[in-house]
C-alpha positions as CSV (number, residue, x, y, z in Angstrom):
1,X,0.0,17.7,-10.5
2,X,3.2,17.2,-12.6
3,X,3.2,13.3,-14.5
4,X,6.3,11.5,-14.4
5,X,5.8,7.8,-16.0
6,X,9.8,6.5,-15.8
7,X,12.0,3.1,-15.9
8,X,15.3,2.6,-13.2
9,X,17.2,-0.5,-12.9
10,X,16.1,-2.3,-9.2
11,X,19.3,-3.4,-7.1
12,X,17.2,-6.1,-5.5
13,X,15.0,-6.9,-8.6
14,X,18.0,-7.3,-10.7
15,X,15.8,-5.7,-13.7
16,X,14.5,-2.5,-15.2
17,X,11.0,-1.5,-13.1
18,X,8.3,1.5,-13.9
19,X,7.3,3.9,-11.9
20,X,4.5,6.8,-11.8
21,X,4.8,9.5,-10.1
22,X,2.6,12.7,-9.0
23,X,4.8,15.7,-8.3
24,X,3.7,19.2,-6.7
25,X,2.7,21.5,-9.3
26,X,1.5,25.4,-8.6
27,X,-0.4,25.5,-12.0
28,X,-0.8,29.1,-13.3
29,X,1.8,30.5,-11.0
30,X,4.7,31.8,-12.5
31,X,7.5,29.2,-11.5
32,X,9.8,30.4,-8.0
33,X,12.7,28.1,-7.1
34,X,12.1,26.0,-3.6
35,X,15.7,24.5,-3.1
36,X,15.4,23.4,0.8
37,X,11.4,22.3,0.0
38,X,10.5,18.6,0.9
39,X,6.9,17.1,0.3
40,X,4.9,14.4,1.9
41,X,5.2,11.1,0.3
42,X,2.2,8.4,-0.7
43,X,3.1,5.4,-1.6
44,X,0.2,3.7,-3.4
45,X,0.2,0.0,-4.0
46,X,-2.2,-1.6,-6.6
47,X,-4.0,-5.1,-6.6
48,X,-3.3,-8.2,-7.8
49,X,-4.1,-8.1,-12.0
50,X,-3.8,-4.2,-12.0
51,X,-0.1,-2.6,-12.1
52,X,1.3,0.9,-11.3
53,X,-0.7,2.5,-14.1
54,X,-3.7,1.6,-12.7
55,X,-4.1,4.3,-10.4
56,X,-3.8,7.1,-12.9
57,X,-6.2,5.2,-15.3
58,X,-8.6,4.2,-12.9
59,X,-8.7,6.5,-9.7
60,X,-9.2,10.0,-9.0
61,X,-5.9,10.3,-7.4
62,X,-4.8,13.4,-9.4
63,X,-8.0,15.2,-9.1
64,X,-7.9,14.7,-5.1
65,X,-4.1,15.4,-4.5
66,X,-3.8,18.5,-7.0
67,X,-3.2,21.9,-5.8
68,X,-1.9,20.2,-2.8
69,X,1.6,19.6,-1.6
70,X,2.8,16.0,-1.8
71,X,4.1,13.6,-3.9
72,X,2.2,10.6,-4.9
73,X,4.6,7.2,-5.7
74,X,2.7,4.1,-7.7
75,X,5.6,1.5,-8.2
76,X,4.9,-1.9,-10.1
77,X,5.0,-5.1,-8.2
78,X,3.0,-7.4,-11.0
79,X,1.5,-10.6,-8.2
80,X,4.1,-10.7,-5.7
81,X,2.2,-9.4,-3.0
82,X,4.8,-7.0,-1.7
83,X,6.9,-9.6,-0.1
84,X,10.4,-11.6,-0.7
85,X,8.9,-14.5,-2.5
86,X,10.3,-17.5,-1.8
87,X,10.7,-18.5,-5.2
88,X,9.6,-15.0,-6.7
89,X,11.3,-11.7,-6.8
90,X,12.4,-9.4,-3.3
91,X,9.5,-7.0,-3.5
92,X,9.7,-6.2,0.1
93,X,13.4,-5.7,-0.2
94,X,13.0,-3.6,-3.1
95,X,10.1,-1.1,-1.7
96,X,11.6,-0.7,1.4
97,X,15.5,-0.8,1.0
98,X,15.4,0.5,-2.7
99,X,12.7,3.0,-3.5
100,X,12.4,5.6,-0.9
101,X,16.0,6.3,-1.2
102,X,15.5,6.2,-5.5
103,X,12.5,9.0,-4.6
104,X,14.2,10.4,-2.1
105,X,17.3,11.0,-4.5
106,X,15.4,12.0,-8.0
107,X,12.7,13.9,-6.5
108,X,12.3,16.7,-3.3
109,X,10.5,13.9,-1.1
110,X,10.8,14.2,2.9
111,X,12.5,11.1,4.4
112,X,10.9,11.7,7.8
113,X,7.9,9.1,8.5
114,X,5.8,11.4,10.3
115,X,5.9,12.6,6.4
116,X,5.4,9.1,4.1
117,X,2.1,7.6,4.2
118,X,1.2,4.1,2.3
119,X,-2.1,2.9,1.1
120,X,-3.0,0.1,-1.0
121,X,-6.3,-1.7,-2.5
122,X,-6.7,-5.6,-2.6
123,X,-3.5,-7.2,-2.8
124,X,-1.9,-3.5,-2.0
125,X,-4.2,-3.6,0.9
126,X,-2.3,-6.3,2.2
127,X,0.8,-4.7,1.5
128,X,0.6,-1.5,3.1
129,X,0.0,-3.4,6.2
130,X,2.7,-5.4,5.7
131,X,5.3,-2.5,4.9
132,X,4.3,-0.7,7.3
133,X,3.8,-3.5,10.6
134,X,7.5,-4.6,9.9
135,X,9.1,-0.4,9.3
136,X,7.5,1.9,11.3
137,X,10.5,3.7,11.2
138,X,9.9,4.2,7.9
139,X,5.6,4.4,7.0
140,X,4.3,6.9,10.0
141,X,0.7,6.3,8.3
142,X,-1.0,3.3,6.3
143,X,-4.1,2.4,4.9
144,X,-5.5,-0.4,3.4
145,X,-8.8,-0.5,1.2
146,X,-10.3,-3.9,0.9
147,X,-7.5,-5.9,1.7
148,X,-6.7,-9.4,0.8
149,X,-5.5,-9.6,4.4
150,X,-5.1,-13.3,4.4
151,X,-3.9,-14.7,1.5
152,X,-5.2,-18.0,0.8
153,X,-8.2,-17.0,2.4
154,X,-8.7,-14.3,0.1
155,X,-8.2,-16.7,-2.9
156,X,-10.4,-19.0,-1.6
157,X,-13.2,-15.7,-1.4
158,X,-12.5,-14.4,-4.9
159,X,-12.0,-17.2,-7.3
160,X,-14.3,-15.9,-9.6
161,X,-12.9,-12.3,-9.6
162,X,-9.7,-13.2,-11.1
163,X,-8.8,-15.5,-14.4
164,X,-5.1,-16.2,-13.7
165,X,-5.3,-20.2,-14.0
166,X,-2.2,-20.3,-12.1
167,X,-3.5,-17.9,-8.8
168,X,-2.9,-20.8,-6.4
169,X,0.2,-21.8,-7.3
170,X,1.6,-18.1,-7.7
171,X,0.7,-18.2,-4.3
172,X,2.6,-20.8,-3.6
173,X,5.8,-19.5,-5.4
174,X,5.4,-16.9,-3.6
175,X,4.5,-18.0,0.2
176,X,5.5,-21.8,0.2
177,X,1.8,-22.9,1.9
178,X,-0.9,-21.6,3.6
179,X,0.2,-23.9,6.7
180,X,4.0,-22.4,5.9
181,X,2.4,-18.4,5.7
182,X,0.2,-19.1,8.8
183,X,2.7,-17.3,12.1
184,X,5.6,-16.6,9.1
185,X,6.7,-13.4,8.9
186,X,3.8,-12.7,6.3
187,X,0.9,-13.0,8.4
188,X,-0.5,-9.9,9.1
189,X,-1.9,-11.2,13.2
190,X,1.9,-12.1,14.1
191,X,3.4,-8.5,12.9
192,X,0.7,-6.8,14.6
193,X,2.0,-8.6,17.4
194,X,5.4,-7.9,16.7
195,X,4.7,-4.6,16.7
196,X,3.8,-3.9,19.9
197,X,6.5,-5.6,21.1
198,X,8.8,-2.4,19.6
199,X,9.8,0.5,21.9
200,X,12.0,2.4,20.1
201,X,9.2,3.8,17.3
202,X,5.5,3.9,17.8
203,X,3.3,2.3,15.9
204,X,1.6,3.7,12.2
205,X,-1.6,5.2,12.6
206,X,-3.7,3.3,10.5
207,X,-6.8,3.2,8.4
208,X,-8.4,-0.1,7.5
209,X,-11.4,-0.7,5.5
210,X,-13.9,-2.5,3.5
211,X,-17.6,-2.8,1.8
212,X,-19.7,-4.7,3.1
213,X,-20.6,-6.3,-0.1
214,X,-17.5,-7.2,-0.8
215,X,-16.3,-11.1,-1.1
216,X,-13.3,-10.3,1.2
217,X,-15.7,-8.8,3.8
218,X,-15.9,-11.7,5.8
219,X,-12.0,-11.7,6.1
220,X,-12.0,-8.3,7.0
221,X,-14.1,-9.0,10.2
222,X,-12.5,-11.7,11.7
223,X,-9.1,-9.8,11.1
224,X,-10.9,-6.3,12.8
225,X,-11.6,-8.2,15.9
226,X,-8.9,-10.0,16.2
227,X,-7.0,-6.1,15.9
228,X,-9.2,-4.7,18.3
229,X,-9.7,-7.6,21.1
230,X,-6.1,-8.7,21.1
231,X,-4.1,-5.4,20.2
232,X,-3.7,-1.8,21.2
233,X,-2.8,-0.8,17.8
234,X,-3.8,2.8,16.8
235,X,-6.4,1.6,13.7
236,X,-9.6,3.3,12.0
237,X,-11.9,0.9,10.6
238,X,-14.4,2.0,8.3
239,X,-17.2,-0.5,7.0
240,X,-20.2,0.5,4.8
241,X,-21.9,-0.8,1.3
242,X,-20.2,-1.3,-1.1
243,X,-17.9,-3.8,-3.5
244,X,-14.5,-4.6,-4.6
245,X,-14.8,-1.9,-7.1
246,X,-12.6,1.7,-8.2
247,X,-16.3,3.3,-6.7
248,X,-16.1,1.9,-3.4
249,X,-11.9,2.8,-3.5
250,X,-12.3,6.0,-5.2
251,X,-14.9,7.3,-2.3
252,X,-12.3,6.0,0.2
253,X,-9.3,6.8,-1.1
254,X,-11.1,10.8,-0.9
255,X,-11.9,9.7,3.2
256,X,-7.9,8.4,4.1
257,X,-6.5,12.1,2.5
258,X,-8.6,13.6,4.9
259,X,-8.1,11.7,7.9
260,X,-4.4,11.3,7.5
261,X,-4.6,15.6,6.9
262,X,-3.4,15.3,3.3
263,X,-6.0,17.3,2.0
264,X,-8.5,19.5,4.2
């Protein structure tokens, strides 16, 4: 894979933001131009304390998607949870009004969403549910890798994980109250609900899952069977041992290529 590490000015962040990205690259081949060529797009999302460098320094990513055609999109979104914040920045805006049409315009990326796929870890497990449950029209795939799937809950689960002495109150920059989050338009159970409600675009298929070992694992139940009993959502859960680590998310990352057909 090609590596492009680059800076644009965000519309809806009103500031310069990085981005990585993973092109197609036919390594050893003599170059032949592909004009008309569009590629598969995966967007990963990274977890609260890492940023969008995190996957190339910590994953296997390039190893698993070379020699295969897609592009592979890590944006930056620092602790914002991939939402308009309510005193905080418009990441939700920004990923999906701003950046697929930046990728779609720099790089050969398909705009169909049959073709763009999200997947995120921790905090980006949250988000790629998020993105995807309110745009379907835009993310035909998601997946989400032990996801802080409820907030506040999630703090409450990993306080000893992260060192940030202002967690709490980020979150509440960013949500305005677990009682205020709780049936919002940030609450994972009401999209999923919303969801079905939609007719004109079928649901994401989805991939959700989680070690059992992890401190969010507990979270990740309760929001499984509340998916399963009280939805008809098109969702793969996957839950065996294993932490909130880059071992657990590298094995699992290789698993969601292969079921979404990314790789063989």
């Amino acid at each position: 894979m090609a590596l492009v590490n680059m800076d644009f000015y965000s519309y809806y962040l009103g500031m310069d933001t990085p981005l990585t990205v993973l092109l197609p690259e036919r390594r050893g081949r003599k170059p032949e131009p592909m004009p008309d060529k569009k590629y598969p797009v995966l967007y990963l999302l990274h977890g609260h304390g890492d940023d969008h460098t995190a996957w190339i320094r910590k994953s296997n990513v390039e190893l698993l998607t070379r020699d295969h055609e897609m592009i592979v999109v890590m944006p930056a979104a620092h602790r914002g949870f991939y939402v308009d914040g309510k005193s905080t920045y418009r990441y939700f805006s920004f990923l999906t009004e701003e950046l697929p049409v930046v990728v779609g315009n720099l790089f050969p990326a398909s705009q169909r969403r049959e073709d763009t796929y999200i997947c995120g870890l921790s905090m980006g497990g949250y988000g790629a549910l998020e993105l995807a449950m309110h745009c379907p029209e835009t993310y035909g795939h998601a997946a989400s890798m032990s996801g802080a799937l409820e907030p506040y809950k999630a703090l409450r689960s990993v306080n000893d994980l992260f060192s940030a002495p202002d967690f709490l109150e980020n979150l509440e920059r960013i949500f305005g109250g677990e009682e205020e989050t709780s049936g919002s338009r940030w609450d994972l159970r009401f999209l999923a609900r919303e969801l079905e409600k939609r007719n004109d675009v079928p649901p994401p298929q989805m991939y959700v899952c989680c070690g059992t070992e992890d401190p969010l694992y507990p979270i990740h139940k309760k929001m499984r069977g509340f998916l399963e009993q009280e939805t008809r959502l098109d969702i793969r859960f996957d839950e065996r041992p294993g932490g909130h680590t880059w071992d657990f998310w590298n094995e699992e990352l290789a698993l969601i290529l292969t079921y979404f057909g990314l790789v063989p």
